[in-house]
N, C-alpha and C positions, 0 to 999 in steps of 0.2 A: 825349813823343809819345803817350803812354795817352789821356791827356785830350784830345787832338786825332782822337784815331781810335777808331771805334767800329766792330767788327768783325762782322756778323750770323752770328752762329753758327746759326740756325734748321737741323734738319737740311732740311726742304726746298730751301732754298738750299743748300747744301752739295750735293743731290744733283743740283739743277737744273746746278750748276754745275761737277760733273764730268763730266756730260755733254754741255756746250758746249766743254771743253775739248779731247773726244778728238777727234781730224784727221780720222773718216770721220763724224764729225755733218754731216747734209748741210745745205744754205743753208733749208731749208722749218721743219725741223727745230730748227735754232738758232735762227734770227727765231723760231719760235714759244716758246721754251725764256728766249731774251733777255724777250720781253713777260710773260710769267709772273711770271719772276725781279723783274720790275723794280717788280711790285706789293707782293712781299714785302718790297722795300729799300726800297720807299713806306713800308711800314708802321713801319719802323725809325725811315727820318727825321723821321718824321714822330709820333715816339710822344710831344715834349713840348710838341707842339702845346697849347695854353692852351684850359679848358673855363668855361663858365659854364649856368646854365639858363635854360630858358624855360618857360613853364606850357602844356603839351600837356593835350587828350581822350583819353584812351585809350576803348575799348569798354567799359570798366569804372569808369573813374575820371578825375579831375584828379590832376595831377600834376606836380611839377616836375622835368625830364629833362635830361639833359646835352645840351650844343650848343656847336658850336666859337667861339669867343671870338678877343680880339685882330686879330692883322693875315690881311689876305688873302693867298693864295699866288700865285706865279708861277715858274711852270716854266723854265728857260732850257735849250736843249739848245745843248752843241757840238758843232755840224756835225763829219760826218754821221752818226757814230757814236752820238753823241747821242740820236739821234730813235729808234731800238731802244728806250730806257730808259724814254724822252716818251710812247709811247704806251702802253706798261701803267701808269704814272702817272696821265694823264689818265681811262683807264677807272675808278680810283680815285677820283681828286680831280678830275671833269670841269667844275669851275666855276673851277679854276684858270686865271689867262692864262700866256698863252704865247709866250715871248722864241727867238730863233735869233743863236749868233753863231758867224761861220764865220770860224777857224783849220784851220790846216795845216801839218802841223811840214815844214819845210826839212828835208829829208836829208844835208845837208851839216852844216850847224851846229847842229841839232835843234831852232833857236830857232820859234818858232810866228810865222806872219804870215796877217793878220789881212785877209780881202777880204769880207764880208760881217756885219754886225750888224742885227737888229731886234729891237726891244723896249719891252715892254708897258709905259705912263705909270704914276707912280706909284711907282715902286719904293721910293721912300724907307719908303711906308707897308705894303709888304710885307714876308713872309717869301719871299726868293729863294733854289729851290732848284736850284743848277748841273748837269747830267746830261751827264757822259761813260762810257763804258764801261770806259775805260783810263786811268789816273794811270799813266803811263809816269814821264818824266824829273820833269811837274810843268809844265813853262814854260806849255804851251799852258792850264792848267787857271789856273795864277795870272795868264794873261795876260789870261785873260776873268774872273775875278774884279777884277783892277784896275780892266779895263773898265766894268763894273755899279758897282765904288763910284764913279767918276767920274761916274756918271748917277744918282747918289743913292742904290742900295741899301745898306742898312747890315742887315741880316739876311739873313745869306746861310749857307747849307750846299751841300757839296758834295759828292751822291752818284756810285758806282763801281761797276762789276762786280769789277775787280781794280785792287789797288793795287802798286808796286812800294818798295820804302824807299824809293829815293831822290827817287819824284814825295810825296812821305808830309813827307818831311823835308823839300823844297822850298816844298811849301803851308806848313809850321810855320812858314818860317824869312819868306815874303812877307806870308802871311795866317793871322796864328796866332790870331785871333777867326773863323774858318770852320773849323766843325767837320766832318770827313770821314766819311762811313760808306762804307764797302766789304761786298761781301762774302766775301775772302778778300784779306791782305797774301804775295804770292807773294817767290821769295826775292829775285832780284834781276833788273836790265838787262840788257841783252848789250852786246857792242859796237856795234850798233844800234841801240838805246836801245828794243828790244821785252825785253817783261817775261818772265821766264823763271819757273817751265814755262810761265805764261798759255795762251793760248789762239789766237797769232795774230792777225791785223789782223781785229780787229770790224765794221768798216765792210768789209772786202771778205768777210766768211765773211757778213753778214749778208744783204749784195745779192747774192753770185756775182760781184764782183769779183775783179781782179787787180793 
């Protein structure tokens, strides 16, 4: 599981993110704390991004300078919790395209079903990176990676706010070539398949749902 999870220890993450935790962060507050955060966990995923050069003017000189190389990115968010992550992303990486697929876990059986997909052509020749807030059980997140490699992505990472073991050990066991980053593995499920301590339903503390 080492090799599959990459854990952002930054203390900024860390503080951004006990502060989204605690129950009286109000909805303004946390969306703005989620979009922060999610620049930092940009940075993570995004650190062995491939570099080459090109020959820039500086004010002072020619020079050969670093420039990013290989495949192009594209963002995928899973609805709708997803799109909190998408948009401090994109302030980062804002030439990245941008994919939507809409899962919703069943409350009964926790399985993910599936009513909405859009997504950017191409995928074979990109770096595809997955954005949910929550690795809960796992299904909904392997069920929209299954989906991207049937449409040809084969580069795919899968960033998190938090992860739980057992959504940790679900991606290993479906998709053990997609590497996860989080930025905290919390201890475990409940009998609701919410991630304990976490932080609560992300998509309702981010809009002021219920």
């Amino acid at each position: 599981m080492a090799d599959h999870l990459t854990i952002a220890t930054h203390p900024l993450v860390q503080h951004k993110l006990t502060l989204m935790r605690k129950a009286d962060t109000p909805t303004a507050q946390f969306r703005q704390l989620l979009r922060e955060i999610s620049q930092l966990l940009a940075y993570e995923v995004t650190r062995d991004l491939e570099l080459t050069t090109a020959r820039i003017t500086t004010p002072l000189v020619e020079m050969d300078a670093p420039v990013l190389a290989g495949p192009k990115l594209a963002l995928v968010s899973i609805l709708r919790a997803g799109n909190g992550l998408l948009d401090g992303m994109l302030d980062l990486i804002p030439s990245a395209r941008v994919g939507f697929i809409g899962l919703y876990r069943d409350e009964v059986t926790l399985k993910p079903v599936e009513y909405y997909a859009k997504l950017p052509a191409g995928l074979e020749t990109r770096r595809t990176i997955v954005v949910d807030p929550m690795l809960a059980t796992g299904n909904s997140s392997a069920a929209a990676v299954s989906m991207l490699k049937a449409k040809g992505a084969r580069d795919i990472r899968f960033l998190c706010l938090l992860a739980a073991p057992e959504g940790v050990a679900r991606m290993a066991q479906a998709h053990p070539d997609v590497p996860i980053t989080t930025g905290a593995l919390d201890e475990r499920l409940n009998d609701k398949g919410y991630i304990v301590p976490g932080l609560g339903d992300a998509g309702d503390r981010m809009f002021g749902t219920k």
